[in-house]
N, C-alpha and C positions, 0 to 999 in steps of 0.2 A: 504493500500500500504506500508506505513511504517511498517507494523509489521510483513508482507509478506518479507519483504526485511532483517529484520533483523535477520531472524534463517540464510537466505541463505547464510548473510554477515560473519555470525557464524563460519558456517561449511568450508566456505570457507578461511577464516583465520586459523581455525583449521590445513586445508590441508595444506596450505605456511608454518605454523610454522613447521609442523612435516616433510614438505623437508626442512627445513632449520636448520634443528634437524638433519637430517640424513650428511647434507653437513656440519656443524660445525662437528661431529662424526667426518665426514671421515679427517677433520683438526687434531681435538684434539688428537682423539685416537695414531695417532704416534710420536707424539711428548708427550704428558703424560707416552706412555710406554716407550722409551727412556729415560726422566725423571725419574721413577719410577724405571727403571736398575741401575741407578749408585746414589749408598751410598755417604753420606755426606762427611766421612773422605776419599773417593777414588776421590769427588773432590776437597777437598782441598787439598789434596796429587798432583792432576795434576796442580792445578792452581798454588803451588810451585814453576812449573819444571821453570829455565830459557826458555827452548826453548819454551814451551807455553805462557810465559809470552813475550817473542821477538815476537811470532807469531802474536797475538794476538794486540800487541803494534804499529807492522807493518802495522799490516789491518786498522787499526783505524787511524793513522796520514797519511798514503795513499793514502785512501780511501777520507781522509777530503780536504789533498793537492789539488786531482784530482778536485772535487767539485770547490773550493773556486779559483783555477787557469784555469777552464774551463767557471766557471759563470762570470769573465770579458768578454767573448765573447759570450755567448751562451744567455744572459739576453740582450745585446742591437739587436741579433740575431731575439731572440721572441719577442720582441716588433716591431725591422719591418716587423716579419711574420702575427703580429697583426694588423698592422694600413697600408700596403701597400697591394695593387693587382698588382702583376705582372704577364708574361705570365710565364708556366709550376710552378704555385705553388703549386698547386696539385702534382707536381712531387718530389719538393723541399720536401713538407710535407712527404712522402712517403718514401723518404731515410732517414729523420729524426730519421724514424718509422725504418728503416732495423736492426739494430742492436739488437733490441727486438725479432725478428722475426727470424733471420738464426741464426745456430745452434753457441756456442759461443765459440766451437774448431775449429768450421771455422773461425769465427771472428779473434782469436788468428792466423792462417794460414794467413789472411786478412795483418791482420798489419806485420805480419812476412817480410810479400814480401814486404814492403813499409820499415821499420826500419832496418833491417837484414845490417849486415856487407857487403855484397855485392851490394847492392842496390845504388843509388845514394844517397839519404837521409841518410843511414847508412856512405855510405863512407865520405862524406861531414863531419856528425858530429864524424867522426873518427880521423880527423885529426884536429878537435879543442878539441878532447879527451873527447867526448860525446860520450856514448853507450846508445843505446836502449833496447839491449837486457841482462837478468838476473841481475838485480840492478832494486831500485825501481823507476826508471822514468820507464823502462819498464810495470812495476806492475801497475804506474797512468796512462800510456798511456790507456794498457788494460782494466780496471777498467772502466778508462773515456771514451772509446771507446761503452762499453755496458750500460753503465747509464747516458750518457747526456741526452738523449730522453727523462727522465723522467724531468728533469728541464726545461728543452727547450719546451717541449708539457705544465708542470703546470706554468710556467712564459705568454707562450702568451694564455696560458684562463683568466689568472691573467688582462693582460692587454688588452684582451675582453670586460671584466668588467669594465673598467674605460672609465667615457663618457668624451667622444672626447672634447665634449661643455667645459669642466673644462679648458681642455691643451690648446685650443682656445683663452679661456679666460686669461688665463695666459699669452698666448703669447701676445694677446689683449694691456696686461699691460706694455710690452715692455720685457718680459723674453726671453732669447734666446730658441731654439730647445732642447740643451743639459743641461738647467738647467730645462727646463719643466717637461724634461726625468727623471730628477735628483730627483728634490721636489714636482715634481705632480703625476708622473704615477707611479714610482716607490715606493714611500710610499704608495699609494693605491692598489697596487697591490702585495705588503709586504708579503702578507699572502700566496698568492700560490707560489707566490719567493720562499717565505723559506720552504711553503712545498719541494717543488720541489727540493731543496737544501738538506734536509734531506733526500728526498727518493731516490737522485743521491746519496749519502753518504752510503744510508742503501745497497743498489742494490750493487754498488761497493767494499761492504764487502764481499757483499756475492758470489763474482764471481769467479769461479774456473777455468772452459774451455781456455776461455782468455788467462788470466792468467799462467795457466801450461804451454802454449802455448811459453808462450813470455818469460816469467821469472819463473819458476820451484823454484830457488833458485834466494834471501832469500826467505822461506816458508811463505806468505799468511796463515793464520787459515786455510780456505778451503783445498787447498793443502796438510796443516797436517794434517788434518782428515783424506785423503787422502792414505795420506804415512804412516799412522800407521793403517788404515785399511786395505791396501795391503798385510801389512808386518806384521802386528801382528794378525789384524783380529780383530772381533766387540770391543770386551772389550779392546780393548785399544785404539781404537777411540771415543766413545762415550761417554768417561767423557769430551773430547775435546770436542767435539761437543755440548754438555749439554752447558759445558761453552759460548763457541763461543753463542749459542742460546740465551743463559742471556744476553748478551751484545748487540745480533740485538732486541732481545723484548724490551730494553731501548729505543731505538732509536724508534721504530715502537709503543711504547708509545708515546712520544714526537713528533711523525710526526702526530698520531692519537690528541691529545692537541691542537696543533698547525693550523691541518686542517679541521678536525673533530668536534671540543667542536665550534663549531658557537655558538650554539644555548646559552651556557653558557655566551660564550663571549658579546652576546648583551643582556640580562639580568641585 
């Protein structure tokens, strides 16, 4: 039986590696040849330029702002999406999820109608000399508009994991709700937080639709790729791009580290 078992277990491993041969291919190959077009001194010739060096500067302290001023409400968020049942949660969960799912020039259209100078919310913050649109609150609203889902879905699996019996206990000892929250579930559940943190970070670099939508100008990396591929056409967007690329595989390292390398970790 066991020897029976083991060619089929063979051949059939064989088979998974070589689709998963052909689906890493259809990754690598466009992004290797993209790489492989632009010469070393044509990218350090771009990475010079001021405006890529602002664009690029822009996406990054943006992108992190959006993150780190949405996770004060989005982490005590999924943690009661974790520990409470209420009626239409199923529904609750579902809108979470919308922003992944409709297209993200609608999304940009979305929040238009809600921030827009004309709106109530536009007008209101117009007269305490807040604008929503083109400046970068608009760029974190958008941004954060298409990447909290990721934080918000990796925070409450985070606090999935953590048994209920610990916080109990804790409270047990006379800890209030909001230090349980504080020193028990939240260090425990650290690890998909900060994924989660990271891959709202990594998402909201890379969003374009949104974004053009709401604020075109200052330029987003995205958007210059963009406007230099409209307007000049491939060879002069895709040393930007190259670049902008190095900079999310940083970060898509360090989210891979951080939620990935388990197995290292407990070692």
């Amino acid at each position: 039986m066991t020897t029976a078992r083991g060619p089929r277990t063979d051949w059939l491993s064989l088979l998974f590696a070589a689709l998963g041969g052909v689906v890493l291919l259809f990754i690598i190959a466009p992004l290797a040849s993209l790489c492989l077009s632009c010469s070393l001194p044509e990218l350090a010739e771009t990475a010079r330029e001021p405006e890529v060096q602002a664009s690029i500067s822009l996406t990054l302290w943006t992108s992190m702002a959006a993150t780190v001023l949405f996770a004060i409400a989005a982490i005590p968020f999924a943690y009661l999406l974790a520990r409470k049942d209420f009626p239409l949660k199923g529904l609750v969960l579902g809108i979470i999820d919308l922003p992944i799912v409709i297209p993200h020039v609608a999304a940009g259209l979305a929040l238009l109608t809600v921030v827009s100078r004309g709106t109530v919310l536009g007008q209101a913050a117009g007269k305490m000399g807040i604008s929503f649109i083109g400046n970068s609150l608009a760029i974190m609203l958008a941004m954060a508009f298409v990447s909290v889902p990721f934080l918000i879905n990796s925070a409450r699996h985070g606090f999935e994991a953590v048994p209920e019996r610990l916080e109990r206990a804790a409270m047990s000892l006379g800890a209030s709700p909001l230090r349980v929250f504080l020193t028990v579930s939240v260090p425990l559940a650290a690890r998909p937080i900060i994924s989660g943190m990271i891959m709202m970070w990594a998402r909201g670099m890379s969003e374009f639709g949104a974004v053009m939508i709401i604020a075109y100008h200052p330029m987003v990396t995205p958007v210059l790729i963009f406007e230099r591929f409209s307007a000049f056409g491939l060879k002069y967007a895709q040393t930007v791009a190259v670049l902008f690329m190095a900079v999310c595989l940083i970060f898509f390292v360090v989210l891979r580290l951080l939620a990935g390398g388990r197995k290292d970790a407990q070692r």
